[in-house]
N, C-alpha and C positions, 0 to 999 in steps of 0.2 A: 384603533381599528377604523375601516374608511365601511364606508355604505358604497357603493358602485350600483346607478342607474342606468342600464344598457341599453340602446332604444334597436341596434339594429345590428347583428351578424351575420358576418358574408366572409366566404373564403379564411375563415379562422382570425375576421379581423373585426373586430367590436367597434362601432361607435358609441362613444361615452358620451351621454348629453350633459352629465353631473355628478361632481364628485365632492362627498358632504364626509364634512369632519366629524372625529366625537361634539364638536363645539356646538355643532352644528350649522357652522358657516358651510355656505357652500362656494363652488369652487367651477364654475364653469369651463366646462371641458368642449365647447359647440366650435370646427371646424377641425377637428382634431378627431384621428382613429386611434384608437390603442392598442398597439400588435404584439404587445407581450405583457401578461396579467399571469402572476404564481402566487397561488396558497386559494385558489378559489375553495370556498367551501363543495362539498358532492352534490349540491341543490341544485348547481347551475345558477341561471340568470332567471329573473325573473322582471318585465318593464315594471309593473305593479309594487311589488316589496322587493326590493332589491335584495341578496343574502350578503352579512359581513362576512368579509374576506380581508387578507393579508394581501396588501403591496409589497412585494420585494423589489419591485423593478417595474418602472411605464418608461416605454418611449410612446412619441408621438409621432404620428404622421400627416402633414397637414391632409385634408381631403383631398385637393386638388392635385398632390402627388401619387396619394393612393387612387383614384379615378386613373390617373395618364398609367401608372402601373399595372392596371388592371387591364387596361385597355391594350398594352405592348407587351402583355402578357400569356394572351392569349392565342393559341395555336396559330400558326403558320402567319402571323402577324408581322412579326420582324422580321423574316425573310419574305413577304409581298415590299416592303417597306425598303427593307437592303437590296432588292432589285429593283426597284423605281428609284432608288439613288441613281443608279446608274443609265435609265433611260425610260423613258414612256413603253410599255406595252402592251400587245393585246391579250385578252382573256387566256388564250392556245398558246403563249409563251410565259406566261405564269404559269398555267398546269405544268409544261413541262421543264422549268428550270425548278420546280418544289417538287421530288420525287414523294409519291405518298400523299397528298394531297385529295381528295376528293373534288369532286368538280361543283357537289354542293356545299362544301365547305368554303372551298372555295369563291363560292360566286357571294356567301355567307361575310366574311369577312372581308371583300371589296367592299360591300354595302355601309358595314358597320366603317370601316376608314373614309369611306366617303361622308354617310352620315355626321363622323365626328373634325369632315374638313379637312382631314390630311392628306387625299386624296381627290384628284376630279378625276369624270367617266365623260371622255369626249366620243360621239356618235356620229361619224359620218355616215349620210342615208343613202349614199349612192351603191348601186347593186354591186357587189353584196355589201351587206352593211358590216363597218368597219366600228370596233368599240374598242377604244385603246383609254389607256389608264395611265396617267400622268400625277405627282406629287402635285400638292398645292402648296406655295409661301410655307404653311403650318407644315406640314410634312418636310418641306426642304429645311426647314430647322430643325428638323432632325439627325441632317446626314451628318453635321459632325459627331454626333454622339454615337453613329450608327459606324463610321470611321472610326472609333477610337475605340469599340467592341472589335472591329474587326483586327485593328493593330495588336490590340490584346490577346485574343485568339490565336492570331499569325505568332507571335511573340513564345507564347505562352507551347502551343505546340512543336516550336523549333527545339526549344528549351526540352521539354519531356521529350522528344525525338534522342538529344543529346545525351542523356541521361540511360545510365552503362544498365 
């Protein structure tokens, strides 16, 4: 039976700082989320006494995968991202090419992609002021992978279109 010490839950995904045997060796789990945990006891988790629980199954995920996943995960993010593949725009052509959008949502998630560097907000101050929104390097390493969503998509819809 393992002891499982959890330091932190977010989005159904646990950071495991340590994972201690009957032996009592432990077993360092630090850069590592654990996204699927079965036979928990009904106690839950506790940071303090841990409760024994059955392992059936751990995957890992490194951190730094679960971050960039959380981050392209998050509402209207990969269509801002899938249209700045295709060119620089202003604010007023992102609202209107993401139907449903809110425009504080919107102005929400430029921040956070800029803040995270995938993203620059170039500001021309001449009247009227112009704010267009262009990938950065880190964002343009995105577009193949955001190409090959779309391939799949495309693909994937022809396919069930065909289907009697």
């Amino acid at each position: 039976m393992f002891l499982v010490k959890i330091c932190a839950m977010r989005l159904c995904q646990m950071a495991v700082t340590t994972l201690v045997l009957p032996t009592g060796q432990a077993i360092p789990g630090d850069g590592y989320t654990v996204i699927w945990l079965s036979g928990v006891t009904k106690m839950g988790f506790n940071t303090s006494a841990a409760p024994p629980c059955r392992v059936s199954a751990k995957l890992l995920l490194p951190d730094a995968t679960a971050a960039a996943l959380d981050l392209l995960s998050r509402r209207w993010v990969p269509q801002v991202l899938y249209l700045l593949c295709q060119r620089e725009a202003r604010f007023s052509d992102l609202a209107q090419a993401i139907p449903g959008v809110s425009r504080r949502i919107l102005t929400e998630r430029l921040r956070d992609l800029a803040d995270q560097g995938l993203i620059r907000r170039e500001v021309d101050g001449g009247p009227p002021t112009r704010i267009t929104y262009a990938l950065t390097e880190d964002g343009a390493a995105l577009r193949a992978a955001l190409e090959q969503i779309d391939t799949w998509a495309t693909t994937r819809h022809v396919s069930r279109a065909a289907r009697p």
